[in-house]
N, C-alpha and C positions, 0 to 999 in steps of 0.2 A: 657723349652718349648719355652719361648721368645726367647731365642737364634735360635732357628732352624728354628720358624718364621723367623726373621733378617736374619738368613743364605739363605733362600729363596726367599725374597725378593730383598734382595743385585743380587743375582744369577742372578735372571730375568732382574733387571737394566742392569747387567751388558751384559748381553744377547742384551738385547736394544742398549747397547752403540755400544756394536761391531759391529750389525748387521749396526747401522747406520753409522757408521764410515766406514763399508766397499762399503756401499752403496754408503756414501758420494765419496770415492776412486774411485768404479766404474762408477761412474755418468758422472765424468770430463774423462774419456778416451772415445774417437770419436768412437761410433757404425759404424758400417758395412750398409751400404745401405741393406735396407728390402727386400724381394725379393717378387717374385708376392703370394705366397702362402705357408704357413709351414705346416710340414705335421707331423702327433704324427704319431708315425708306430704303431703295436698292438706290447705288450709289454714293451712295453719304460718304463721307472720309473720317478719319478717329477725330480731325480738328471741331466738324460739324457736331458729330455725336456727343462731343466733351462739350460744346455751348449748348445744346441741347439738354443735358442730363442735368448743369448747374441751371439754365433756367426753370427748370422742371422739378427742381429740390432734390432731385437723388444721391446727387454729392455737394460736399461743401467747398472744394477744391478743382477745378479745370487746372490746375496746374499738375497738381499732385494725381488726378487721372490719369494725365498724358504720361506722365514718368511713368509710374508704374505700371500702365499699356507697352510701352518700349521696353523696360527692363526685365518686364514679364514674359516679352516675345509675341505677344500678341498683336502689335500693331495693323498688320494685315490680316488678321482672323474674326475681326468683329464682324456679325452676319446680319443682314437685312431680317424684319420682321418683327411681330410685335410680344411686348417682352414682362412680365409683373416682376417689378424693380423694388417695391415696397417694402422697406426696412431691410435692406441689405445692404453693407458694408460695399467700400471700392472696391475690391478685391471678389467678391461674387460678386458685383454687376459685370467684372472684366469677367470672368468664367461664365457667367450665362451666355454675354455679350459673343463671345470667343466660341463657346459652343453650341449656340443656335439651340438654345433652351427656349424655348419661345412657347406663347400663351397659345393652346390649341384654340382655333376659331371654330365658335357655332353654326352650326349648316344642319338645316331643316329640312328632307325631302317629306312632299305634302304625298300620301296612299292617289294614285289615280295620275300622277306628273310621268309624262313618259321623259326617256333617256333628254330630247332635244330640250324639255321644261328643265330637267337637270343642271346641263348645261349653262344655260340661258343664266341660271342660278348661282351659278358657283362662279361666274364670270362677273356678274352681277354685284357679290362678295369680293371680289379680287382675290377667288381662292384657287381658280384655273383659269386657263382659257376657253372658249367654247368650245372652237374646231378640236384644241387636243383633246378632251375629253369625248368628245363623240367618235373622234378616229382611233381612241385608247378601248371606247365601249363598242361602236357599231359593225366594225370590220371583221366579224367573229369573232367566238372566244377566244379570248387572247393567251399564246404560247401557257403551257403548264396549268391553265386554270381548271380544266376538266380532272385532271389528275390530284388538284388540290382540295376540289370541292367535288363531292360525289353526285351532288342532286345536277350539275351538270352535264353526267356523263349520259341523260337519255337526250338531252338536245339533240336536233339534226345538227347535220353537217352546212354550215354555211348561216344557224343561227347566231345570236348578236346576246349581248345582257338583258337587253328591254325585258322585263319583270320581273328581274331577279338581284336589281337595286333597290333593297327593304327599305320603304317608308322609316323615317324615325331620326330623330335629333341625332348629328353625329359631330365629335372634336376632331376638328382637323389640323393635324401641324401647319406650320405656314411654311408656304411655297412646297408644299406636296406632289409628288407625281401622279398625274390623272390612275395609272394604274393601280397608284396604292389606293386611291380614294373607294377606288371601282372594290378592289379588294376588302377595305375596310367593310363595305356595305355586302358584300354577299357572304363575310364572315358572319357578320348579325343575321342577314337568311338564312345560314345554316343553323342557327341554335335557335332561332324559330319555328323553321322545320323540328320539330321535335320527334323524338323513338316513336310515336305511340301515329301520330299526323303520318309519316313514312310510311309505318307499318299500315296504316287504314288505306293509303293507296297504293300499296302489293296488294294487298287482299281485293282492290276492286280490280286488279292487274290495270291500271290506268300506271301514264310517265309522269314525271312528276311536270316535265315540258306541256303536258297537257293540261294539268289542274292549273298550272303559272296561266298559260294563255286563256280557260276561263276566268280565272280571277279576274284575271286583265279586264273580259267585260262585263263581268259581272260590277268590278269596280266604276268602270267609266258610265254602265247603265241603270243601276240603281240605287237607293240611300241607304235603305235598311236592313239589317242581315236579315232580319224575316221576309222579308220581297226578295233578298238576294238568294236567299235559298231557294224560293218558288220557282226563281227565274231561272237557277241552275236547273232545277228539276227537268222546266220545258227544255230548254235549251242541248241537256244531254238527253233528253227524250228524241228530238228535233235532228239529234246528231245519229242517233240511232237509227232513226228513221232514212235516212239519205236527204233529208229536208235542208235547203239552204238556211241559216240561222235567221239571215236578213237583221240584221246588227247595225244601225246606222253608226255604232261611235267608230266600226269599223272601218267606214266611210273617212269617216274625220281626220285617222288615221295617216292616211296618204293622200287628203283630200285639203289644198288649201279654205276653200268655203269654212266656212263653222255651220254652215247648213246648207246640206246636202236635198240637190234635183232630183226629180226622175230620173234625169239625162245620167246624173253624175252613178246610180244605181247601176250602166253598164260597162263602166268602167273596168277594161280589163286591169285587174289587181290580184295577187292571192291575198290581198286582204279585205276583198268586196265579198262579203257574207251573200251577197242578192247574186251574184253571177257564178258563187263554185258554194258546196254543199259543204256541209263540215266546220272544224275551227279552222282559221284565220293561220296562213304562214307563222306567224307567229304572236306575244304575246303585243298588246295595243298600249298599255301603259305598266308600271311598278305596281302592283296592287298590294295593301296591306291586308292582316293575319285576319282578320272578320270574314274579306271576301274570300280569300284562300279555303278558310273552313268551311265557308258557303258551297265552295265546290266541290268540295271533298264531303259533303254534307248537303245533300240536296233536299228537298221535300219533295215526294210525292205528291202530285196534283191532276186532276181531270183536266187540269189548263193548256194549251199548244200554243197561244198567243200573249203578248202583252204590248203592251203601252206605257210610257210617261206621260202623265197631263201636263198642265202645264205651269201648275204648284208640284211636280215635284211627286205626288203619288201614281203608282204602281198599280197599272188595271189591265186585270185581267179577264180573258176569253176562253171559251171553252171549242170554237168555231169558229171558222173563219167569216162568217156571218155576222155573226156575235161581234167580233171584231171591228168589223166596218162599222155598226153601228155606233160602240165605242171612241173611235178615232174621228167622226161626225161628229160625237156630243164633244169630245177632249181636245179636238184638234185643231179640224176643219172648220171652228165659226170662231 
Protein backbone atom coordinates (compact mmCIF):
# COMPACT_ATOMS: atom_id res chain seq x y z
CA UNK A 1 0.00 0.00 0.00
CA UNK A 2 3.11 2.38 0.81
CA UNK A 3 4.49 1.53 -2.34
CA UNK A 4 1.53 2.68 -4.59
CA UNK A 5 1.21 5.74 -2.25
CA UNK A 6 5.12 6.48 -3.32
CA UNK A 7 4.27 5.43 -6.74
CA UNK A 8 1.85 8.28 -6.97
CA UNK A 9 3.34 10.81 -5.50
CA UNK A 10 6.83 10.34 -7.36
CA UNK A 11 4.21 10.42 -10.60
CA UNK A 12 2.79 13.85 -9.77
CA UNK A 13 6.48 15.34 -9.12
CA UNK A 14 7.38 14.07 -11.83
CA UNK A 15 4.23 15.64 -13.70
CA UNK A 16 5.53 18.95 -11.88
CA UNK A 17 9.00 18.75 -13.23
CA UNK A 18 8.10 18.25 -16.76
CA UNK A 19 5.44 20.46 -17.01
CA UNK A 20 7.84 23.02 -15.58
CA UNK A 21 10.74 22.27 -17.63
CA UNK A 22 8.66 22.62 -20.57
CA UNK A 23 7.32 25.69 -19.43
CA UNK A 24 10.77 26.84 -18.62
CA UNK A 25 11.82 25.86 -22.62
CA UNK A 26 8.81 27.56 -23.80
CA UNK A 27 9.23 30.79 -21.88
CA UNK A 28 12.74 31.77 -23.49
CA UNK A 29 11.30 31.49 -27.26
CA UNK A 30 10.15 35.08 -28.46
CA UNK A 31 6.15 35.33 -28.66
CA UNK A 32 4.44 36.56 -31.60
CA UNK A 33 3.14 40.19 -31.14
CA UNK A 34 -0.65 39.79 -29.65
CA UNK A 35 -3.07 40.95 -31.93
CA UNK A 36 -6.04 43.31 -31.32
CA UNK A 37 -8.63 40.51 -30.19
CA UNK A 38 -8.61 36.36 -29.80
CA UNK A 39 -11.44 34.81 -30.52
CA UNK A 40 -12.47 30.82 -28.99
CA UNK A 41 -14.92 29.72 -32.00
CA UNK A 42 -17.90 27.41 -30.60
CA UNK A 43 -16.39 24.23 -30.41
CA UNK A 44 -12.76 24.61 -30.01
CA UNK A 45 -11.31 22.27 -27.15
CA UNK A 46 -8.66 23.70 -24.19
CA UNK A 47 -5.83 21.52 -26.69
CA UNK A 48 -7.02 23.96 -29.82
CA UNK A 49 -7.18 27.27 -27.74
CA UNK A 50 -3.74 26.52 -26.03
CA UNK A 51 -2.03 26.41 -29.86
CA UNK A 52 -4.05 29.24 -30.53
CA UNK A 53 -3.08 31.59 -27.60
CA UNK A 54 0.85 30.55 -27.96
CA UNK A 55 0.68 31.24 -31.79
CA UNK A 56 -1.02 34.45 -31.08
CA UNK A 57 1.66 35.65 -28.34
CA UNK A 58 -0.56 35.60 -25.34
CA UNK A 59 1.35 33.15 -23.53
CA UNK A 60 4.70 31.89 -23.60
CA UNK A 61 3.92 28.40 -22.50
CA UNK A 62 1.10 25.75 -24.18
CA UNK A 63 2.27 23.55 -21.74
CA UNK A 64 2.08 25.48 -18.60
CA UNK A 65 -1.56 26.64 -19.85
CA UNK A 66 -2.84 23.32 -19.90
CA UNK A 67 -1.69 22.59 -16.31
CA UNK A 68 -2.95 25.18 -14.83
CA UNK A 69 -6.45 24.98 -17.01
CA UNK A 70 -6.77 21.23 -15.24
CA UNK A 71 -5.46 22.04 -11.90
CA UNK A 72 -7.55 25.13 -11.94
CA UNK A 73 -10.74 23.21 -12.61
CA UNK A 74 -11.50 24.87 -15.48
CA UNK A 75 -10.88 22.70 -18.26
CA UNK A 76 -14.49 22.32 -19.44
CA UNK A 77 -15.42 26.03 -18.73
CA UNK A 78 -13.52 27.89 -21.50
CA UNK A 79 -16.47 29.77 -23.44
CA UNK A 80 -16.68 30.53 -27.17
CA UNK A 81 -16.39 34.17 -28.29
CA UNK A 82 -14.29 37.04 -28.64
CA UNK A 83 -12.03 38.08 -25.89
CA UNK A 84 -9.04 41.41 -25.25
CA UNK A 85 -6.16 39.18 -23.93
CA UNK A 86 -3.70 41.97 -24.05
CA UNK A 87 -1.19 42.02 -21.25
CA UNK A 88 -2.60 39.65 -19.12
CA UNK A 89 -0.97 36.99 -17.34
CA UNK A 90 -2.05 32.97 -17.57
CA UNK A 91 -4.03 32.95 -14.85
CA UNK A 92 -6.59 35.89 -16.04
CA UNK A 93 -6.63 34.83 -19.64
CA UNK A 94 -7.92 31.22 -17.87
CA UNK A 95 -10.55 33.44 -15.76
CA UNK A 96 -11.75 35.55 -18.72
CA UNK A 97 -11.48 32.35 -20.75
CA UNK A 98 -13.56 30.41 -17.97
CA UNK A 99 -15.97 33.27 -17.37
CA UNK A 100 -17.13 34.32 -20.73
CA UNK A 101 -15.63 37.86 -20.22
CA UNK A 102 -15.75 38.56 -23.70
CA UNK A 103 -15.19 41.85 -25.88
CA UNK A 104 -18.89 43.49 -26.42
CA UNK A 105 -19.53 43.61 -30.20
CA UNK A 106 -20.44 46.87 -32.10
CA UNK A 107 -23.93 46.84 -33.67
CA UNK A 108 -25.27 49.95 -35.32
CA UNK A 109 -29.03 50.25 -35.97
CA UNK A 110 -29.38 53.04 -38.92
CA UNK A 111 -33.00 55.74 -37.58
CA UNK A 112 -35.55 54.57 -40.64
CA UNK A 113 -34.26 50.31 -40.48
CA UNK A 114 -37.46 48.41 -39.58
CA UNK A 115 -37.39 45.27 -37.09
CA UNK A 116 -36.61 42.79 -40.51
CA UNK A 117 -33.33 45.40 -41.57
CA UNK A 118 -32.42 44.63 -37.81
CA UNK A 119 -32.35 41.28 -38.21
CA UNK A 120 -30.79 40.88 -41.47
CA UNK A 121 -27.99 42.91 -39.37
CA UNK A 122 -27.25 41.33 -36.44
CA UNK A 123 -27.23 37.95 -38.38
CA UNK A 124 -25.00 39.66 -40.80
CA UNK A 125 -22.55 40.23 -37.61
CA UNK A 126 -23.02 36.81 -36.30
CA UNK A 127 -24.47 38.50 -33.23
CA UNK A 128 -28.19 36.57 -33.72
CA UNK A 129 -30.06 34.72 -35.79
CA UNK A 130 -32.55 36.32 -37.99
CA UNK A 131 -35.65 34.28 -37.53
CA UNK A 132 -34.84 34.39 -33.41
CA UNK A 133 -34.75 37.86 -33.27
CA UNK A 134 -37.79 38.64 -35.37
CA UNK A 135 -39.87 35.72 -33.47
CA UNK A 136 -38.11 37.43 -30.06
CA UNK A 137 -39.45 41.06 -31.48
CA UNK A 138 -42.60 40.51 -33.81
CA UNK A 139 -44.94 38.20 -31.94
CA UNK A 140 -46.06 41.02 -29.53
CA UNK A 141 -44.68 42.46 -26.71
CA UNK A 142 -42.85 39.92 -25.23
CA UNK A 143 -44.00 38.52 -21.49
CA UNK A 144 -43.14 41.37 -18.69
CA UNK A 145 -42.00 44.12 -21.17
CA UNK A 146 -45.20 46.41 -20.76
CA UNK A 147 -44.71 46.22 -16.99
CA UNK A 148 -40.91 47.06 -17.33
CA UNK A 149 -41.17 49.83 -19.81
CA UNK A 150 -44.16 52.26 -19.28
CA UNK A 151 -44.09 54.08 -22.71
CA UNK A 152 -45.34 50.45 -23.71
CA UNK A 153 -48.20 50.25 -21.82
CA UNK A 154 -50.63 52.45 -24.46
CA UNK A 155 -49.55 49.85 -27.36
CA UNK A 156 -52.65 47.94 -28.63
CA UNK A 157 -52.94 44.65 -27.99
CA UNK A 158 -51.49 42.34 -30.64
CA UNK A 159 -48.73 45.09 -31.35
CA UNK A 160 -45.04 44.13 -31.99
CA UNK A 161 -41.56 46.34 -31.07
CA UNK A 162 -41.27 48.06 -34.68
CA UNK A 163 -40.38 51.54 -33.49
CA UNK A 164 -39.39 51.36 -30.36
CA UNK A 165 -35.91 49.76 -31.32
CA UNK A 166 -33.73 53.31 -30.72
CA UNK A 167 -31.53 53.94 -33.52
CA UNK A 168 -27.85 54.30 -32.05
CA UNK A 169 -24.57 52.30 -31.58
CA UNK A 170 -25.06 49.53 -29.15
CA UNK A 171 -22.30 46.74 -27.13
CA UNK A 172 -23.36 43.73 -27.27
CA UNK A 173 -22.06 40.72 -25.33
CA UNK A 174 -21.36 37.65 -27.57
CA UNK A 175 -23.75 35.13 -28.08
CA UNK A 176 -26.50 37.25 -26.41
CA UNK A 177 -30.25 36.43 -26.24
CA UNK A 178 -32.43 38.07 -28.95
CA UNK A 179 -34.49 39.16 -26.03
CA UNK A 180 -31.71 40.89 -24.08
CA UNK A 181 -30.72 42.74 -27.35
CA UNK A 182 -34.53 43.70 -27.87
CA UNK A 183 -34.18 44.92 -24.13
CA UNK A 184 -30.91 46.64 -24.31
CA UNK A 185 -32.53 49.02 -27.19
CA UNK A 186 -35.84 50.00 -25.69
CA UNK A 187 -33.81 50.82 -22.37
CA UNK A 188 -31.89 53.54 -24.45
CA UNK A 189 -35.84 54.47 -25.79
CA UNK A 190 -36.76 55.15 -22.46
CA UNK A 191 -34.02 57.67 -21.36
CA UNK A 192 -34.63 59.34 -24.72
CA UNK A 193 -38.08 59.63 -24.15
CA UNK A 194 -37.39 62.27 -21.68
CA UNK A 195 -39.81 63.97 -18.45
CA UNK A 196 -40.37 67.05 -20.35
CA UNK A 197 -40.98 64.84 -24.48
CA UNK A 198 -43.78 62.60 -22.09
CA UNK A 199 -45.05 65.36 -20.44
CA UNK A 200 -45.54 67.48 -24.13
CA UNK A 201 -47.59 64.44 -25.16
CA UNK A 202 -50.07 64.14 -22.02
CA UNK A 203 -50.66 67.59 -22.63
CA UNK A 204 -51.64 66.98 -26.41
CA UNK A 205 -53.55 63.79 -24.63
CA UNK A 206 -51.92 61.77 -27.91
CA UNK A 207 -50.21 57.81 -26.89
CA UNK A 208 -47.15 57.67 -27.05
CA UNK A 209 -47.94 54.42 -29.60
CA UNK A 210 -49.16 57.24 -31.80
CA UNK A 211 -46.27 59.77 -31.95
CA UNK A 212 -43.78 56.11 -32.43
CA UNK A 213 -46.04 55.41 -35.57
CA UNK A 214 -45.66 59.00 -36.93
CA UNK A 215 -42.26 59.19 -36.49
CA UNK A 216 -42.07 55.98 -38.33
CA UNK A 217 -43.26 57.99 -41.33
CA UNK A 218 -42.12 60.87 -40.94
CA UNK A 219 -38.73 58.96 -40.85
CA UNK A 220 -39.04 56.77 -43.95
CA UNK A 221 -40.74 60.05 -45.81
CA UNK A 222 -38.69 62.91 -45.33
CA UNK A 223 -34.78 64.28 -44.83
CA UNK A 224 -35.08 67.22 -42.87
CA UNK A 225 -36.50 68.04 -39.50
CA UNK A 226 -37.75 71.29 -40.84
CA UNK A 227 -39.92 69.37 -43.95
CA UNK A 228 -40.40 66.68 -41.19
CA UNK A 229 -42.19 69.01 -39.10
CA UNK A 230 -44.22 70.47 -41.98
CA UNK A 231 -45.14 66.99 -42.97
CA UNK A 232 -46.34 66.19 -39.34
CA UNK A 233 -48.33 69.23 -39.49
CA UNK A 234 -50.30 68.05 -42.66
CA UNK A 235 -50.27 64.71 -41.78
CA UNK A 236 -51.94 65.18 -38.19
CA UNK A 237 -54.09 67.76 -39.98
CA UNK A 238 -55.07 65.04 -42.53
CA UNK A 239 -55.78 62.58 -39.56
CA UNK A 240 -57.97 65.05 -38.16
CA UNK A 241 -59.83 65.42 -40.98
CA UNK A 242 -60.85 61.65 -41.63
CA UNK A 243 -58.50 62.06 -44.84
CA UNK A 244 -56.59 58.81 -45.77
CA UNK A 245 -52.80 59.79 -45.27
CA UNK A 246 -51.88 58.21 -48.65
CA UNK A 247 -48.15 57.39 -47.43
CA UNK A 248 -46.55 55.53 -50.00
CA UNK A 249 -43.49 54.29 -47.56
CA UNK A 250 -46.67 52.60 -45.98
CA UNK A 251 -46.98 50.69 -49.20
CA UNK A 252 -43.41 49.52 -49.02
CA UNK A 253 -44.06 48.35 -45.71
CA UNK A 254 -46.01 45.15 -46.58
CA UNK A 255 -45.19 45.61 -50.03
CA UNK A 256 -42.45 43.36 -51.79
CA UNK A 257 -42.03 46.13 -54.87
CA UNK A 258 -39.62 49.09 -53.59
CA UNK A 259 -42.14 50.85 -56.00
CA UNK A 260 -45.28 50.83 -55.49
CA UNK A 261 -48.58 50.62 -58.49
CA UNK A 262 -51.89 51.91 -58.72
CA UNK A 263 -52.89 48.39 -58.54
CA UNK A 264 -50.71 47.93 -55.39
CA UNK A 265 -52.71 51.35 -53.70
CA UNK A 266 -55.76 48.75 -53.28
CA UNK A 267 -54.24 46.61 -51.43
CA UNK A 268 -56.32 45.29 -48.54
CA UNK A 269 -53.68 46.06 -45.58
CA UNK A 270 -54.10 48.09 -42.28
CA UNK A 271 -51.09 49.48 -43.30
CA UNK A 272 -52.31 50.83 -46.94
CA UNK A 273 -52.55 54.74 -45.91
CA UNK A 274 -54.85 55.02 -49.65
CA UNK A 275 -57.45 52.30 -48.69
CA UNK A 276 -58.31 53.02 -44.51
CA UNK A 277 -58.11 56.75 -43.05
CA UNK A 278 -55.78 57.45 -40.18
CA UNK A 279 -52.38 56.04 -38.95
CA UNK A 280 -51.17 52.80 -40.15
CA UNK A 281 -51.80 49.45 -37.67
CA UNK A 282 -48.64 50.20 -36.59
CA UNK A 283 -45.37 51.83 -36.55
CA UNK A 284 -43.39 51.28 -40.38
CA UNK A 285 -39.74 51.41 -39.27
CA UNK A 286 -37.44 52.52 -35.65
CA UNK A 287 -37.28 56.13 -36.18
CA UNK A 288 -34.77 58.21 -34.49
CA UNK A 289 -35.15 61.37 -31.78
CA UNK A 290 -35.20 64.34 -34.62
CA UNK A 291 -38.40 62.63 -36.24
CA UNK A 292 -40.05 61.76 -32.94
CA UNK A 293 -39.75 65.64 -31.95
CA UNK A 294 -41.01 66.38 -35.29
CA UNK A 295 -44.13 64.70 -34.34
CA UNK A 296 -44.53 65.70 -31.22
CA UNK A 297 -43.62 69.26 -32.69
CA UNK A 298 -45.45 69.84 -35.87
CA UNK A 299 -45.62 73.11 -37.74
CA UNK A 300 -48.58 74.79 -38.61
CA UNK A 301 -49.10 75.20 -42.40
CA UNK A 302 -51.78 76.19 -45.03
CA UNK A 303 -50.19 72.96 -46.75
CA UNK A 304 -52.67 69.48 -47.09
CA UNK A 305 -50.35 67.93 -49.74
CA UNK A 306 -46.68 66.98 -50.30
CA UNK A 307 -44.35 65.32 -52.37
CA UNK A 308 -40.50 64.02 -52.80
CA UNK A 309 -38.93 65.05 -55.98
CA UNK A 310 -36.64 63.25 -57.06
CA UNK A 311 -33.19 64.98 -55.41
CA UNK A 312 -34.74 64.39 -52.31
CA UNK A 313 -36.63 67.81 -51.68
CA UNK A 314 -39.93 68.34 -50.01
CA UNK A 315 -42.72 70.14 -52.05
CA UNK A 316 -45.41 71.20 -50.96
CA UNK A 317 -49.36 72.08 -51.85
CA UNK A 318 -51.79 73.95 -50.62
CA UNK A 319 -54.54 72.11 -53.13
CA UNK A 320 -55.07 69.31 -54.57
CA UNK A 321 -54.72 71.10 -57.86
CA UNK A 322 -51.65 72.50 -56.84
CA UNK A 323 -50.55 69.18 -56.32
CA UNK A 324 -51.04 67.46 -59.61
CA UNK A 325 -49.45 70.17 -61.07
CA UNK A 326 -46.38 69.71 -58.72
CA UNK A 327 -46.17 65.83 -59.27
CA UNK A 328 -46.27 66.72 -63.44
CA UNK A 329 -43.27 68.97 -62.93
CA UNK A 330 -41.38 66.52 -59.90
CA UNK A 331 -42.54 63.25 -60.97
CA UNK A 332 -44.25 62.47 -64.07
CA UNK A 333 -41.40 63.58 -66.86
Amino acid sequence: MEKKKWGILISAVMVVVVAAGAAFFESNRQPRSQQENFVVLPGENFLKIADNLKAEGYIKSKIFFIFETVFSGNLKKLKAGIYNLKNQDTSQIIKKLSRGQTVPIEFTVIPGWSVGDIAKNLETKKIAAKTDFLAAVLNGIPDGFRDEFDFLQDAPDGASLEGYLFPDTYYIAANPESRDIAQQMLENFGEKLTPQIREEIKKQDKKVFDIVVMASLLEKEVRTKEDKKIVAGILWKRTGKGWPLQVDSTLLYFLVSDHPSMDDKYVDSPYNTYKYGGLPKGPICNPGIESIEAAIEPTASDYLFYLSARDGKTIFSKTYAEHLVNKAKYLDN
